[in-house]
C-alpha positions as CSV (number, residue, x, y, z in Angstrom):
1,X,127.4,102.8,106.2
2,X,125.4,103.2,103.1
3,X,122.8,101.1,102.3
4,X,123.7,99.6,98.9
5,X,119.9,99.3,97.4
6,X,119.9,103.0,97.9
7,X,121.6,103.2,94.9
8,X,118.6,102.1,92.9
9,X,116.7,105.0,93.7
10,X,119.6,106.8,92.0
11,X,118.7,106.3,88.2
12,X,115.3,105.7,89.4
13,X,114.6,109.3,90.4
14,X,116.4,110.6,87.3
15,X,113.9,109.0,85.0
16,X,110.7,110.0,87.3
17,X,111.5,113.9,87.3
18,X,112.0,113.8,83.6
19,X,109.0,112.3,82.9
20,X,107.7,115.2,85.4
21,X,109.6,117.7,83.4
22,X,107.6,116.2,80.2
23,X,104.1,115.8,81.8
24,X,103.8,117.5,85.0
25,X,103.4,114.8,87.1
26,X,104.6,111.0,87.4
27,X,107.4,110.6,89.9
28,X,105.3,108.9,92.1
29,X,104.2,106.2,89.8
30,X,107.6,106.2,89.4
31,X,109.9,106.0,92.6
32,X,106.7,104.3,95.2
33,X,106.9,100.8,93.9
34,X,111.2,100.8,94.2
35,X,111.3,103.1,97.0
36,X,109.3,100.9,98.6
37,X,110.9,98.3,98.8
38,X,114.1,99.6,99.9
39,X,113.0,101.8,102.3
40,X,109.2,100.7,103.5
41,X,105.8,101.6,101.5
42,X,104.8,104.5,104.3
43,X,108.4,106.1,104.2
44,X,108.4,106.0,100.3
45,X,104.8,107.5,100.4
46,X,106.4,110.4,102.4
47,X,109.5,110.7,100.4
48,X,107.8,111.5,97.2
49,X,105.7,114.0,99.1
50,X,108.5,116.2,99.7
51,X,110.3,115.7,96.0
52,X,106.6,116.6,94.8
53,X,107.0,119.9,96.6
54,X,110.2,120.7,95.4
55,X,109.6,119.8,91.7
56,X,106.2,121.7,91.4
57,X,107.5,124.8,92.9
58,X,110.6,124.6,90.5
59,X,108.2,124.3,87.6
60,X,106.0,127.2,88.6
61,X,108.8,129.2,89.6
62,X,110.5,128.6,86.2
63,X,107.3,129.2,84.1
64,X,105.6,132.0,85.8
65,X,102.1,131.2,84.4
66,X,99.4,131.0,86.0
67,X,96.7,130.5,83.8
68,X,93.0,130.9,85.0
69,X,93.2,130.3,88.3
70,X,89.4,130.5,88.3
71,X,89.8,126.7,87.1
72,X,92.0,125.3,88.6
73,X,92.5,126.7,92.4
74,X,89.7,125.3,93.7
75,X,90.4,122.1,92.7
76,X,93.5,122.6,94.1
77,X,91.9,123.5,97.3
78,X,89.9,120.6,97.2
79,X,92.5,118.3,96.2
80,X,94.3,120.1,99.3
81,X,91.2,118.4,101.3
82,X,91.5,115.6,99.5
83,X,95.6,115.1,100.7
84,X,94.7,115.7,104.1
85,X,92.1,113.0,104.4
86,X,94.9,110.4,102.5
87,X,97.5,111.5,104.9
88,X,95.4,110.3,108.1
89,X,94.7,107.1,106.1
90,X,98.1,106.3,105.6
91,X,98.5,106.7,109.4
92,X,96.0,103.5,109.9
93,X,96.8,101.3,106.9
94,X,99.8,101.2,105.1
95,X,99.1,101.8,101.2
96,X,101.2,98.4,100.9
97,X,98.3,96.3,101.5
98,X,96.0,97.6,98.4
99,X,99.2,97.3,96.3
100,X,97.0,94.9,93.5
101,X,94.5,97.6,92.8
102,X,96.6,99.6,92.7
103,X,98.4,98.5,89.8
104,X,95.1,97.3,88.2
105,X,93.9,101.1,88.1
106,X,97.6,102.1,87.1
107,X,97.4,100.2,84.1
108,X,93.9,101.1,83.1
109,X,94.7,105.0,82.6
110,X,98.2,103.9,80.8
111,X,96.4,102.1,78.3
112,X,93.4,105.4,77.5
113,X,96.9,106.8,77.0
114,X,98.0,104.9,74.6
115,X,95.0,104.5,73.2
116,X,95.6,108.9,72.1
117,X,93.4,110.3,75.0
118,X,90.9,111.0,73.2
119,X,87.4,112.6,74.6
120,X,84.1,110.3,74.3
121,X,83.0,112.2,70.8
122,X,86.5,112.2,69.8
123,X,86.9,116.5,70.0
124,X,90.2,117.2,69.5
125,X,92.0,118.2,73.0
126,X,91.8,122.3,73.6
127,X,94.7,124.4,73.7
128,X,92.6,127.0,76.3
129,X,92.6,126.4,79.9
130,X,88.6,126.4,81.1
131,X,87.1,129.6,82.4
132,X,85.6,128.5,85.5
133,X,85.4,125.2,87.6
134,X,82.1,122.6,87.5
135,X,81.5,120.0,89.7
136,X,82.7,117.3,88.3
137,X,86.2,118.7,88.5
138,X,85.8,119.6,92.4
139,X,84.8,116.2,92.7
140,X,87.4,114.2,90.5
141,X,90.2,116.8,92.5
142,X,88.8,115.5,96.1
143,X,89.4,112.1,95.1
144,X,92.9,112.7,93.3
145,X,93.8,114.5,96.8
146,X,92.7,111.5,99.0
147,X,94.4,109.1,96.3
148,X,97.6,111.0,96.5
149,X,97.7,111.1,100.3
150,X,97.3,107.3,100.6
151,X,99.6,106.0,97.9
152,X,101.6,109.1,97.0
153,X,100.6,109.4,93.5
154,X,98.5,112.3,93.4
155,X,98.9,112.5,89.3
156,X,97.2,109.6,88.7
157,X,93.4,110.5,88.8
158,X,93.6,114.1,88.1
159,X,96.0,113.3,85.2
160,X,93.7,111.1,83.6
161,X,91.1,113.2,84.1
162,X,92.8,116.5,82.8
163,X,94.2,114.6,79.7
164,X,91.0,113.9,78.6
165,X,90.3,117.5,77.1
166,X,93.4,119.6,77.4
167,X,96.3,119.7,74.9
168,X,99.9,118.9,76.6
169,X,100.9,122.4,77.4
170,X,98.1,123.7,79.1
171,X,97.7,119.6,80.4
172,X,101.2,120.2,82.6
173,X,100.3,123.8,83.2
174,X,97.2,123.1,85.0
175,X,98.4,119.9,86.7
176,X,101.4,121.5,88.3
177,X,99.7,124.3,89.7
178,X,97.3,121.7,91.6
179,X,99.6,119.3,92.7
180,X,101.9,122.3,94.3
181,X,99.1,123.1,96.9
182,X,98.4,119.4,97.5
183,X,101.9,118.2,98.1
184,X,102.4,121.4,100.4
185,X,99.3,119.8,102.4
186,X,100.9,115.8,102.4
187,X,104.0,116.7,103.7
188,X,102.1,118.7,106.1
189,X,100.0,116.6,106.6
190,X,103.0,114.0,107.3
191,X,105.0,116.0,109.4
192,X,102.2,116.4,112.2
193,X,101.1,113.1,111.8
194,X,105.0,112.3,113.3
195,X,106.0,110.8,109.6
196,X,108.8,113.0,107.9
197,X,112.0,111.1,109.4
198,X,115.3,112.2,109.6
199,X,116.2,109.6,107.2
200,X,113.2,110.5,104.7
201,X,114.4,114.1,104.7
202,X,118.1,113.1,104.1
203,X,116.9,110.9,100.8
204,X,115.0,114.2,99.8
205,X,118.0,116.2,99.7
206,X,120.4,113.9,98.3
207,X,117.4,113.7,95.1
208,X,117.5,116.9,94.6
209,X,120.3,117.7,92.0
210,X,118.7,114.8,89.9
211,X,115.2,116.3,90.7
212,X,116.4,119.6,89.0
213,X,118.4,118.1,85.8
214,X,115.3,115.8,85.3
215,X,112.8,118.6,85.1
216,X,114.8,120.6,83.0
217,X,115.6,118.1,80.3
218,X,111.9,116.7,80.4
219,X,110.8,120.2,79.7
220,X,113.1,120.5,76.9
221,X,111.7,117.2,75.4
222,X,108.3,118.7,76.1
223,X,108.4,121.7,73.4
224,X,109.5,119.1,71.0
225,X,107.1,116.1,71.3
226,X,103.5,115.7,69.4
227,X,100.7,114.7,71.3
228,X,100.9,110.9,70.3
229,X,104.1,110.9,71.9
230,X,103.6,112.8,74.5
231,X,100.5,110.1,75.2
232,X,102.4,107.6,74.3
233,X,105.2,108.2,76.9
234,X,102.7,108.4,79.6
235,X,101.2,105.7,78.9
236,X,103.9,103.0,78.9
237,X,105.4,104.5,81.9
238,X,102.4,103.8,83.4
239,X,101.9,100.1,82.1
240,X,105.5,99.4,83.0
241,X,105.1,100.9,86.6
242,X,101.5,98.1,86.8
243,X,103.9,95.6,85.8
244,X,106.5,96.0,88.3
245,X,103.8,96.2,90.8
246,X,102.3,92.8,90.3
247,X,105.7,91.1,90.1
């Protein structure tokens, strides 16, 4: 028999793959904090590693650009690091227990959202993809790969990071390109570490019709938004997922 509660992740995984659609990354934020409770904080960890897999490819498949890959593959290799590192983590602790912070830094980057995303001397965001990679973006990717392993929100850090200089298109075109190498590594990452149930794999599948309308209309919305909006959006999806968390 059917668990009744699973049919809250239902409308729930709708809503997270068209904000992914919009943004290029989200569902986590999304579908963790319910999935967890219906299913266990480790399981929905692993969950949303496999619908992350499945929406980025869908995206990159269905847009076919690549952009400078000088930029952003090696900090999607070293977000890839980064995933593996989280998924041994998540072996020892369950994310469950640093559920606070979490929330605390989810609401932090929802409201430099809303406040427009702007950069420290208020440029306006580029429309141009960098030529190269620096440092700093190996670094904040490393970190965005451990945080996604753990909590299973690998958008979070490298979103907020990313959204401070690029315009929304070439924001979701970067992001999803990264996050398809490092969900590839968490699920991985989870099957060897004896994680990816039956029952995990089961809840993947059954998402996966909603996964694909949700990406589809969010990219629709995405050629029509401004870039106050599309801030906007991410940003009280964010605040509302804090909020949830702390209740």
């Amino acid at each position: 028999m059917i668990d009744p509660r699973l049919y809250l992740l239902v409308p729930v995984v709708f809503i997270a793959f068209v904000l992914k659609g919009l943004t290029g990354f989200g569902p986590g934020i999304v579908i963790v904090p319910v999935a967890a409770l219906v299913i266990g904080a480790r399981e929905a960890v692993v969950l949303i590693g496999i619908l992350d897999l499945a929406s980025n490819s869908v995206i990159v498949f269905r847009d076919r650009a690549t952009g400078k890959h000088r930029f952003w593959l090696p900090m999607a290799v070293a977000m890839v690091a980064g995933s593996g590192i989280g998924g041994i983590l998540l072996k020892v602790v369950p994310p469950a227990d640093f559920t606070i912070l979490l929330a605390v830094m989810i609401a932090v980057v929802g409201l430099w959202f809303l406040s427009g995303r702007r950069t420290a001397n208020r440029q306006a965001l580029r429309n141009e993809i960098p030529s190269r990679v620096g440092l700093r973006d190996l670094g904040v990717a490393l970190a965005a790969g451990i945080f996604g392993g753990f909590f299973g929100m690998a958008g979070l850090l490298i979103a907020w990071y990313l959204g401070s200089f690029l315009s929304k298109e070439m924001f979701r075109q970067v992001i999803v390109h990264i996050l398809l190498l490092s969900a590839i590594t968490r699920v991985i990452t989870y099957a060897a570490a004896g994680l990816l149930t039956l029952e995990v794999f089961w809840l993947s599948a059954a998402a996966f019709p909603l996964l694909l309308a949700g990406i589809y209309l969010g990219g629709g919305v995405l050629i029509r938004i401004s870039e106050s909006w599309f801030s906007r959006v991410i940003g009280v999806v964010l605040l509302a997922s804090s909020i949830r968390m702390f209740l």
